[in-house]
C-alpha positions in Angstrom: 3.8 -3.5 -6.9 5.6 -0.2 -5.7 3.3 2.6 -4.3 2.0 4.5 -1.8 2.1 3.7 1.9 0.7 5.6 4.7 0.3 5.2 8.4 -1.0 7.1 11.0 -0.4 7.5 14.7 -3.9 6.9 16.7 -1.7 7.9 19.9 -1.7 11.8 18.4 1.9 11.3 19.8 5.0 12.7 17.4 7.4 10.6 19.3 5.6 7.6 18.0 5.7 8.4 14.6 9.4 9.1 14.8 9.3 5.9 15.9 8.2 4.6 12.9 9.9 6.7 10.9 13.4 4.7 12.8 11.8 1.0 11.7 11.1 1.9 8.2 14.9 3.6 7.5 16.1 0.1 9.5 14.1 -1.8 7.2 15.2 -0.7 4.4 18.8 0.7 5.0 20.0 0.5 0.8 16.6 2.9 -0.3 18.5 6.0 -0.6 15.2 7.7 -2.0 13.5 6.9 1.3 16.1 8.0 3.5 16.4 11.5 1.9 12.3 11.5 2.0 11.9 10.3 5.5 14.8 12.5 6.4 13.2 15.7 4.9 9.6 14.7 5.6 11.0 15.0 9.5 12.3 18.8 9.1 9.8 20.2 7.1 6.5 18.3 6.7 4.0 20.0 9.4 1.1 17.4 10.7 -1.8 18.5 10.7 -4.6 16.3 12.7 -2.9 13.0 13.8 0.4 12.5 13.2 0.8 10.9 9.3 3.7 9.7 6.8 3.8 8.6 3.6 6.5 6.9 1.5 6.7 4.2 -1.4 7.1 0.8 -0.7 7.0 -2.3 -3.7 5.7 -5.6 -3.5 6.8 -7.4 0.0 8.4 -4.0 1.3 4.6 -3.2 2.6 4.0 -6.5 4.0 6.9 -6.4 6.0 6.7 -2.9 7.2 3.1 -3.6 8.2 3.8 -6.6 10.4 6.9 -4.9 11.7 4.3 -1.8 13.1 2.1 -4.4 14.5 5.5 -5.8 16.0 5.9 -2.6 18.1 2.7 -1.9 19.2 2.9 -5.5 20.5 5.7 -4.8 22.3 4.4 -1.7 23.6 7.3 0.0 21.8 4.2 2.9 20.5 1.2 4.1 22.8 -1.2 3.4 20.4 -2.5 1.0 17.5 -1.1 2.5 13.9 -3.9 2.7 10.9 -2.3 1.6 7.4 -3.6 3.0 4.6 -2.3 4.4 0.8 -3.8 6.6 -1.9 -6.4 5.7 -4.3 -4.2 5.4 -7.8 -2.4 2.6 -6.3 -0.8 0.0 -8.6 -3.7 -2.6 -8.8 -6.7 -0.5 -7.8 -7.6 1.6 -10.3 -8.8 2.0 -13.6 -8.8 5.4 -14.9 -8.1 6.0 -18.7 -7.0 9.8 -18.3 -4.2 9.2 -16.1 -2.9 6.3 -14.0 -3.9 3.3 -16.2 -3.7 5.6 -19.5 -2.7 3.6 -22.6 -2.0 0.3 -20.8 0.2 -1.6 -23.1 -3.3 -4.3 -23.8 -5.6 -1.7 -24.1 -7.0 -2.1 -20.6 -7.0 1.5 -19.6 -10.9 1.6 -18.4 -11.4 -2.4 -17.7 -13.1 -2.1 -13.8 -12.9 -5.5 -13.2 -9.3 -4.7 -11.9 -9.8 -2.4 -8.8 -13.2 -4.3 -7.9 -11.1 -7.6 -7.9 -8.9 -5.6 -5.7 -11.7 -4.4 -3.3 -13.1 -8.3 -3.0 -9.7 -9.4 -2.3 -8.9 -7.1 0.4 -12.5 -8.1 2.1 -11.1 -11.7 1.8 -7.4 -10.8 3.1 -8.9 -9.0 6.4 -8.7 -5.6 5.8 -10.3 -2.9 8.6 -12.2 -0.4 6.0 -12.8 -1.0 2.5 -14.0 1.4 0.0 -15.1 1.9 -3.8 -15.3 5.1 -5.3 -14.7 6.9 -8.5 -13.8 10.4 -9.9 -10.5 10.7 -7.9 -8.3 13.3 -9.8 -10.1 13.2 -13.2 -13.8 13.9 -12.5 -16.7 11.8 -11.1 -17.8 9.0 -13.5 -14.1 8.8 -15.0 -12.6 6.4 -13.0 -13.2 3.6 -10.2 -10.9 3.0 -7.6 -10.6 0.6 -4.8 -9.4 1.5 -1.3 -8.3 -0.3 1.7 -7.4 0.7 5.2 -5.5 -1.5 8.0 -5.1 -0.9 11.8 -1.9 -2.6 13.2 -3.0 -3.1 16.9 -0.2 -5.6 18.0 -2.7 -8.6 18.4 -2.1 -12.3 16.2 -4.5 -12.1 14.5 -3.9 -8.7 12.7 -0.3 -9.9 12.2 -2.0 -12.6 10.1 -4.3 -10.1 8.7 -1.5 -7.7 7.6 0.5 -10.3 6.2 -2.6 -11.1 3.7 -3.6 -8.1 2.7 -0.2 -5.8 2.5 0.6 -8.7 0.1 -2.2 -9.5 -1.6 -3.1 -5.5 -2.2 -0.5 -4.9 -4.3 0.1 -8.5 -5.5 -3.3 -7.9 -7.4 -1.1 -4.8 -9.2 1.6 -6.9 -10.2 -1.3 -9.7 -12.0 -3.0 -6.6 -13.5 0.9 -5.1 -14.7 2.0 -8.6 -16.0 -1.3 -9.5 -17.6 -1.0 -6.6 -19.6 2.7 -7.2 -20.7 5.0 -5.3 -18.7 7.7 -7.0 -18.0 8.5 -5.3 -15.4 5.9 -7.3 -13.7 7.1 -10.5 -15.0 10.0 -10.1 -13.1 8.7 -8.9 -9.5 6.3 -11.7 -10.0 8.6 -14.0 -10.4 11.2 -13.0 -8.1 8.2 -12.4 -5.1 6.8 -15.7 -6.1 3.5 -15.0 -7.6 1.8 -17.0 -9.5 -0.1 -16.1 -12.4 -1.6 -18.5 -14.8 -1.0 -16.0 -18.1 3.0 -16.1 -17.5 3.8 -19.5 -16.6 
């Protein structure tokens, strides 16, 4: 369930991105490996366009940080709604057999049914923008991938919306992982209270 997390500032404004930057470290005080990124990202990562970050979050990490950001721009703690996003080779949306889902432990390396089930499950959890699309990385035609962006614009209902699909996004990960036998699975599965009727 750990992978790529990226938000945007629609303000344009640095100050609130550093703002962000403050709730995820708070969040998340014990994630030595994000302090020293978030802390480095600040000195030397340029933006170019809108103010961006990107860091790693697992399984419940996202959701929280999500409804957190939608927290502040309720609050009016940032000028502007933040857009949620993450990359394409993200835990449960892809199938691509010459890199991230290469020799899956069942054999399940180009199997698309994964990252469409992820698409239709981010149209049911609410995202903003979702997208199918192959080739990323490894050439068109040898790979699909499912993608999902989020806007955090401090209303209810996108707190219930974030919620849903910050969970549910990489949740579908952790089913594909665990179906699959990695045990490492098992156990986030277990300890963020999925269910999945192929572990018990």
């Amino acid at each position: 369930g750990k992978g790529p997390f990226r938000w945007v500032a629609l303000s344009g404004d640095p100050e609130d991105l550093r703002r962000t930057d403050a709730l995820v470290l708070e969040l998340f005080p014990h994630d030595e490996q994000l302090r020293r990124w978030i802390t480095l990202a600040q000195e030397r990562v340029q933006f170019q366009g809108l103010p961006a970050r990107i860091c790693w979050l697992g399984q419940g990490e996202r959701a929280r940080f999500g409804v957190a950001l939608n927290d502040l721009v309720a609050r009016g703690e940032l000028s502007a709604p933040i857009v949620i996003g993450r990359d394409h080779l993200d835990t449960g949306s892809v199938a691509s057999p010459f890199r991230e889902t290469e020799k899956m432990l069942d054999g399940s390396d180009a199997v698309a049914d994964w990252p469409i089930l992820n698409a239709m499950l981010n149209v049911a959890s609410g995202a903003s923008w979702v997208s199918f699309h192959h080739g990323g990385g490894v050439g068109i035609g040898n790979s699909l991938h499912a993608g999902q962006v989020i806007v955090a614009d401090g209303t209810p209902e996108m707190r219930v919306r974030l919620e849903r699909v910050l969970t549910n996004d990489p949740g579908i990960g952790v089913a594909r992982h665990a179906d699959a036998g990695y045990e490492d699975a098992v156990v986030t599965a277990r300890r963020e209270g999925i269910t999945l009727p192929m572990i018990g």
